[in-house]
N, C-alpha and C positions, 0 to 999 in steps of 0.2 A: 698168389694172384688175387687182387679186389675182386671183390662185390659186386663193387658200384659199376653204375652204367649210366653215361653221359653223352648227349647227343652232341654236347662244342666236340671240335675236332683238338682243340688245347686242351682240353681237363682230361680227354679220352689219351692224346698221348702223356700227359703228363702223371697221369696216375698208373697208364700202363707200366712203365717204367721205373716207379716207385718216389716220385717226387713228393707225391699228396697224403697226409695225414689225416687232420680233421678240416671241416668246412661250415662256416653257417651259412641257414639258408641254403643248402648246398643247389636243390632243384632251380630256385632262383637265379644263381649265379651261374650256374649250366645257361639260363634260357639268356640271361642278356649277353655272355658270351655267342652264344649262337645268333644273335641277334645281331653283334657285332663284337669285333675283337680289338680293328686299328681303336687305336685313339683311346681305348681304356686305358684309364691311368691307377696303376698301385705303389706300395711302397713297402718297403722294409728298414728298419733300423739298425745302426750298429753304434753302443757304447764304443770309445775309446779306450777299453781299459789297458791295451800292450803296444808296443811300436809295429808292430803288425797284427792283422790278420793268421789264422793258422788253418790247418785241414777241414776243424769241427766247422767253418763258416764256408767252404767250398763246396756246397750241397747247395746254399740260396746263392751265391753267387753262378752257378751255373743253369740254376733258376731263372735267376734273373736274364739271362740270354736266353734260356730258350722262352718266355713268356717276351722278350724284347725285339727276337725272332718270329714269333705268333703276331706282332702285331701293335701289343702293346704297349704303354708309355711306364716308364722305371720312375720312380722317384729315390733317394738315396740317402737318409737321414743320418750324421755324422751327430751321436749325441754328446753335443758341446755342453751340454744342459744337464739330461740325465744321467752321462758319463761323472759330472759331478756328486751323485748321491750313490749310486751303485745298486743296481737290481737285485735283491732280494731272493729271486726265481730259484728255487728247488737247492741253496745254499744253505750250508749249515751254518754258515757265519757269516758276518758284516764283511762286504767286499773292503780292501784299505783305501782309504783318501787319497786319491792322487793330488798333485798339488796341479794347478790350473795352469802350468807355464809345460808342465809336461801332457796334460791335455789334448792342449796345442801342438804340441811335437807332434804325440800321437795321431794327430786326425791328419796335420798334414802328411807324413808317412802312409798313413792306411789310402788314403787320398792318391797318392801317388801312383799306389799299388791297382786301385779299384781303374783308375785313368786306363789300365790295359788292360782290362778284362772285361768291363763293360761299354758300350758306346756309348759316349758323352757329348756336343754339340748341338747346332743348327740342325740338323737333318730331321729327317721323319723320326716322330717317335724315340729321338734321340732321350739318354735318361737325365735328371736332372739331379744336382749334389746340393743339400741341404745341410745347416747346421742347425737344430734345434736351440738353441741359445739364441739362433734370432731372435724369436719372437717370447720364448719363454722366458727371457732374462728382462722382458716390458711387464710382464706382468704383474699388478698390486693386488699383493698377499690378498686382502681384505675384499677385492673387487671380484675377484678367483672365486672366495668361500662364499660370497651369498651370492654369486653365476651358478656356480659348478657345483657345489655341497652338496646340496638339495637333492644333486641330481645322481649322487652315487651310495649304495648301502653298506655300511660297514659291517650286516650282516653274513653279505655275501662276502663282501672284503676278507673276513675271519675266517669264511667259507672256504675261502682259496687252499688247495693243496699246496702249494709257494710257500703260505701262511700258516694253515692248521697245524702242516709238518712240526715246523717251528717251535711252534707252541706247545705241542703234544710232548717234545725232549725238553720242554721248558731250555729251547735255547734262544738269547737275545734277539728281538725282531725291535731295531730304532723306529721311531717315529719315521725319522727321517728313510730311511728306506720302505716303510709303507707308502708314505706319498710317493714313491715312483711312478705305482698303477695309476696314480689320476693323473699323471704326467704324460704318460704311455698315451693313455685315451685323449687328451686333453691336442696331442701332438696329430692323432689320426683326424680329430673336430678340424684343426688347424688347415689339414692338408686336405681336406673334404670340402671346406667351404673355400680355400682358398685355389685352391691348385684342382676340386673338381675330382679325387682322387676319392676312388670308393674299393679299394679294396686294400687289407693288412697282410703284409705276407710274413710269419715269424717261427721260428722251431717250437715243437712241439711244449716245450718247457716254457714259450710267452703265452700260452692258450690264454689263461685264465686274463689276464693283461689284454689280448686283443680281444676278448669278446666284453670288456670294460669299455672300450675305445668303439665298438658296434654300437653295444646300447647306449652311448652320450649321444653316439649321434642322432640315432632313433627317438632319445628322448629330446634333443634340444631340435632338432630339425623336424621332426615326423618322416625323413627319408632313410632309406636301405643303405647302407654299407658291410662292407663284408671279411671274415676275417678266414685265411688259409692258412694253417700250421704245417709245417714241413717235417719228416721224422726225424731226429736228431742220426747225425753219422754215425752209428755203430759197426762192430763186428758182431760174428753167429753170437757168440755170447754177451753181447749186450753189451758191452765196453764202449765208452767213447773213443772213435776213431782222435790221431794226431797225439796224441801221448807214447813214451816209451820212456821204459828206466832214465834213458840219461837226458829226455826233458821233451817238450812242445817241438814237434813239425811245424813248422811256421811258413808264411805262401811271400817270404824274400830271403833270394838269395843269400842276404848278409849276416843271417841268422842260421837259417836251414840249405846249404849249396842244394844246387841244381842235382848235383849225381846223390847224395842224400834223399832227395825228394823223390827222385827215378828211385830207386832203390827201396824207399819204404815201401812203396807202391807192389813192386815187383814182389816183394816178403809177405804178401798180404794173406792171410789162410787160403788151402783151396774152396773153403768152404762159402768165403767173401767174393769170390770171383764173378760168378753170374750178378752178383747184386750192384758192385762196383760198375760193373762194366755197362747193365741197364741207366745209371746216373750219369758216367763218363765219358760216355762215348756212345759214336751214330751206329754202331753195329745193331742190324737187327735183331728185333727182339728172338726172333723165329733162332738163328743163330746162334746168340747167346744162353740158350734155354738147351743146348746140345751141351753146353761146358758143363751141364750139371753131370752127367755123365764119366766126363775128364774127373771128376773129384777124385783125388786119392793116386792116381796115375801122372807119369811124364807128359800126358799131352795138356793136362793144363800150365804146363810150364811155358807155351805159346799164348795164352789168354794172359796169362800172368806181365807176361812182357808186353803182349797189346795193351793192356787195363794201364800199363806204368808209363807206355807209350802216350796213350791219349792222353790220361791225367796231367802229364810234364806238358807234353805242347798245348795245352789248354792253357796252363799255369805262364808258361816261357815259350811263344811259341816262336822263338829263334833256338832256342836249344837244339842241341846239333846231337842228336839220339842214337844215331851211327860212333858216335865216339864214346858215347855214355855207356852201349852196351859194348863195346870194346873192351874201355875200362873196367867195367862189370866183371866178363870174361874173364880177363886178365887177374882180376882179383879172386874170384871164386869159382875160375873153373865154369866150361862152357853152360852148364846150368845158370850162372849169375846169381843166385841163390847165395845169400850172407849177409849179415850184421855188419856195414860198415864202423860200427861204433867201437868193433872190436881192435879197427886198425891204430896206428900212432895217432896221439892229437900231438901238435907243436902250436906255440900260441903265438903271430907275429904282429904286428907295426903292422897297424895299417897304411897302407901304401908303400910295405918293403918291398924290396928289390927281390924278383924271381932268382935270381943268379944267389945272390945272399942266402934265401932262405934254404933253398935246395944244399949249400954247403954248411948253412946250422943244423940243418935235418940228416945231414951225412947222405943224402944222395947223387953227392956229385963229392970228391975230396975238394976241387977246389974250384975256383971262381971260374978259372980257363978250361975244367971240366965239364962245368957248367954251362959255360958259351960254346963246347963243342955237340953236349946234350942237345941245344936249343938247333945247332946248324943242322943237326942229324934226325931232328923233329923228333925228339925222345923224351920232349917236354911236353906235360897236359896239365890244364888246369878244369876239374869236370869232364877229362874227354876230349878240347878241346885245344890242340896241338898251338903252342907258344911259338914265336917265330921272329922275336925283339927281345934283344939284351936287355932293352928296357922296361921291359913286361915289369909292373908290378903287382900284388896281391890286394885287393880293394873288397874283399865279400870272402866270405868263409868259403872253402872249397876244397877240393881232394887234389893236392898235388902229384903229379906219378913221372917219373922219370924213366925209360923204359917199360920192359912188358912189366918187369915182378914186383917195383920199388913204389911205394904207395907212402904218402903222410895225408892225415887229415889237418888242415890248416883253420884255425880258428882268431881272425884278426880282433884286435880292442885296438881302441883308441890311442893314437899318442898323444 
C-alpha cells in the first residue's frame, strides 16, 4: 500500500490501485488536478518497434482510459521519428534499424489496435493520434543545437542510469541513440506549447527521458509541466510480464489468439492475483484485498478466471468468454488450469478452408466429416462455434472439434 496521500480524487484512485510510480512536482500536480481535471491534456509515447503492441504496454493503455475517464484529454504519440533511432533505456545493446517502409506498417497496425481501446474523435476529451515525424523530420540540425544545446547537460545525460549502466560494462552506447533523450524532451516542448499539454505519462524505465522533457520546458518557457512514471508490469519476482519460453503475448489476435490471451491470464501465479486484478478490473479494492487470503488454495482459482475475464474483454470486448472457458474446461479439466503451448501447433494458409484444415490436422477423416462437425456445432475457433462450410482461418487461434480434439493453428502468409 503507498504512502502517499492526495487530495484529487484521480491520483488518490489511481495510486490506490497501483498505476503510479514516480511523479514531479508531485504536491503540485495533486493541486491543479483538484483544481480541475476536464480538459487537462497529457500524453504518452509509443516507438514502433513490432507489428503490435504486447502485454508489457497494457498497464498505460488502460491508464490511459481510466485518466480519459477522470476527465482528461489523451494525446497519443506514434514515434514515426524516434522509432527510427531506437531508445537506449535500460538496453544492453543497440535496438536493430528498422527500415522506414516497415515503420509504416508498424504504426499503422498498432493504430489500428489503439482505435479500440482508446476513444478517438470529436467528442469531449476525445484522445488525439500523433506521429512525431511531423514536426521532428522540419527540423535543421543546426537551428536544433544553438535552440536546444544550451539547454540540456551532458553531465546529467552520463548521469543517466539508461546510460552509466552502459558505460560501466563498457557496452556500445551510439551517438545516435544518445540523441534520443533530446528528442523525448524536444517532443513533450512540442506538445506543451502546441497542443497546451502539461503532463508525460511513461514506464518507469523513461524516468530519466521525461524529467529531460520537464526541465526544457521549465528552462525554455519558465512554466511547470509534469512527468508520471507507471511501474513496469511485473510478476512477484520481478519479471516482465508478456514473455514466455515460446515467445511475446501480443494485444492482436493474429499473433497471440484470443483463447491464448484468456489463458495466460488465467495461468498467472496466485501470488500476481490481487495485483493484476487492482490494474484490470473495477472490482473493489476492499474485495480484492480478501484474494490475498485465497493464495495457495482452490478458491483463487475464481479470481483467477475473473482477472483473465476482465483482462480479455478489455483487450476483445466481443469475445464470447462463455465459450472460451468451455474450451478451457474441455482442455484442462474443470480447473482450466494449463499451458496451451503444450497442445499441437499446425501451420495454415492464411485464409484456409475450416473444413480443409480440420482434415490436415486429422480432426475430422474427411471433408464431409467435417461438414457434418460443423452441422452438429462441434466446430470452435477460440470457443467460438463455426456454423459455414465456408469458415476460413484469417488470425492464429485454437481449433477444437468436439469436446477432446484441440490444434493450435498458427496462419503465415500465402
Amino acid at each position: 500500500m503507498s504512502s502517499r496521500r492526495f487530495n484529487s480524487e484521480v491520483l488518490s484512485k489511481l495510486d490506490s490501485r497501483g498505476f503510479l510510480y514516480q511523479l514531479t512536482d508531485e504536491k503540485a500536480l495533486d493541486d491543479l488536478l483538484c483544481s480541475k481535471s476536464n480538459g487537462v491534456v497529457f500524453y504518452i509515447g509509443c516507438d514502433p518497434t513490432a507489428p503490435s503492441l504486447h502485454v508489457g504496454h497494457l498497464l498505460w493503455v488502460k491508464l490511459v482510459n481510466e485518466l480519459q475517464n477522470a476527465g482528461l484529454t489523451p494525446i497519443i504519440i506514434m514515434g514515426g521519428a524516434t522509432g527510427k533511432i531506437g531508445d537506449p533505456t535500460w538496453k544492453d545493446q543497440q535496438r536493430v534499424m528498422l527500415r522506414l517502409d516497415v515503420i509504416e506498417q508498424n504504426i499503422a497496425a498498432i493504430t489500428a489496435k489503439l482505435s479500440t481501446l482508446i476513444r478517438f474523435g470529436d467528442g469531449p476529451n476525445s484522445a488525439i493520434l500523433l506521429n512525431n515525424d511531423t514536426w521532428i523530420s522540419k527540423l535543421n540540425y543546426m537551428d536544433f543545437l544553438r535552440e536546444y544545446g544550451p539547454l540540456f547537460s551532458v553531465n546529467k545525460m552520463l548521469a543517466m542510469d539508461s546510460v552509466s549502466t552502459r558505460l560501466e560494462r563498457q557496452q556500445h552506447l551510439s551517438f545516435l541513440e544518445f540523441n534520443y533523450m533530446l528528442l523525448q524532451a524536444y517532443d513533450f516542448l512540442y506538445l506543451f506549447e502546441n497542443y497546451e499539454c502539461v503532463i508525460q505519462l511513461g514506464g518507469a524505465d523513461q524516468w530519466s527521458n521525461m524529467i529531460f522533457g520537464v526541465d526544457l520546458i521549465r528552462r525554455k518557457t519558465g512554466k511547470l509541466a509534469y512527468g508520471v512514471s507507471i511501474p513496469l508490469l511485473t510478476n512477484f519476482n520481478g519479471q516482465k510480464m508478456g514473455k514466455t519460453e515460446q515467445g511475446t503475448v501480443w494485444l492482436d489476435e493474429n499473433l497471440t489468439s484470443t483463447f491464448e490471451f484468456w489463458q495466460y491470464w488465467r495461468n498467472v501465479d496466485d501470488r500476481d492475483v490481487a495485483k493484476f486484478l487492482k490494474l484490470f478490473s473495477d472490482m473493489p479494492i476492499e474485495e480484492i484485498d480478501k484474494c490475498e487470503s485465497l493464495v495457495g488454495t482452490a478458491g483463487i482459482n475464481d479470481m483467477k478466471i475473473l482477472l483473465a475475464d476482465s483482462v480479455t474483454s478489455f483487450l476483445y470486448p466481443s469475445a464470447d468468454l462463455e465459450s472460451i472457458k468451455a474450451t478451457a474446461g474441455g482442455l484442462f479439466g474443470d480447473g482450466a488450469h494449463g499451458d496451451v503451448q503444450d497442445i499441437e501447433t499446425f501451420v495454415a494458409e492464411r485464409g484456409s478452408s475450416v473444413c480443409k484444415v480440420l482434415v490436415e490436422t486429422a480432426l475430422a477423416q474427411s471433408i464431409t466429416a467435417a461438414k457434418r462437425l460443423i452441422d452438429g456445432h462441434g466446430v470452435r475457433i477460440d470457443g467460438t462455434v463455426i456454423e459455414s462450410y465456408d469458415a476460413i482461418i484469417d488470425h492464429n487461434c485454437l481449433l477444437s472439434a468436439g469436446r477432446k480434439k484441440f490444434v493450435k493453428v498458427t496462419v503465415k502468409e500465402g
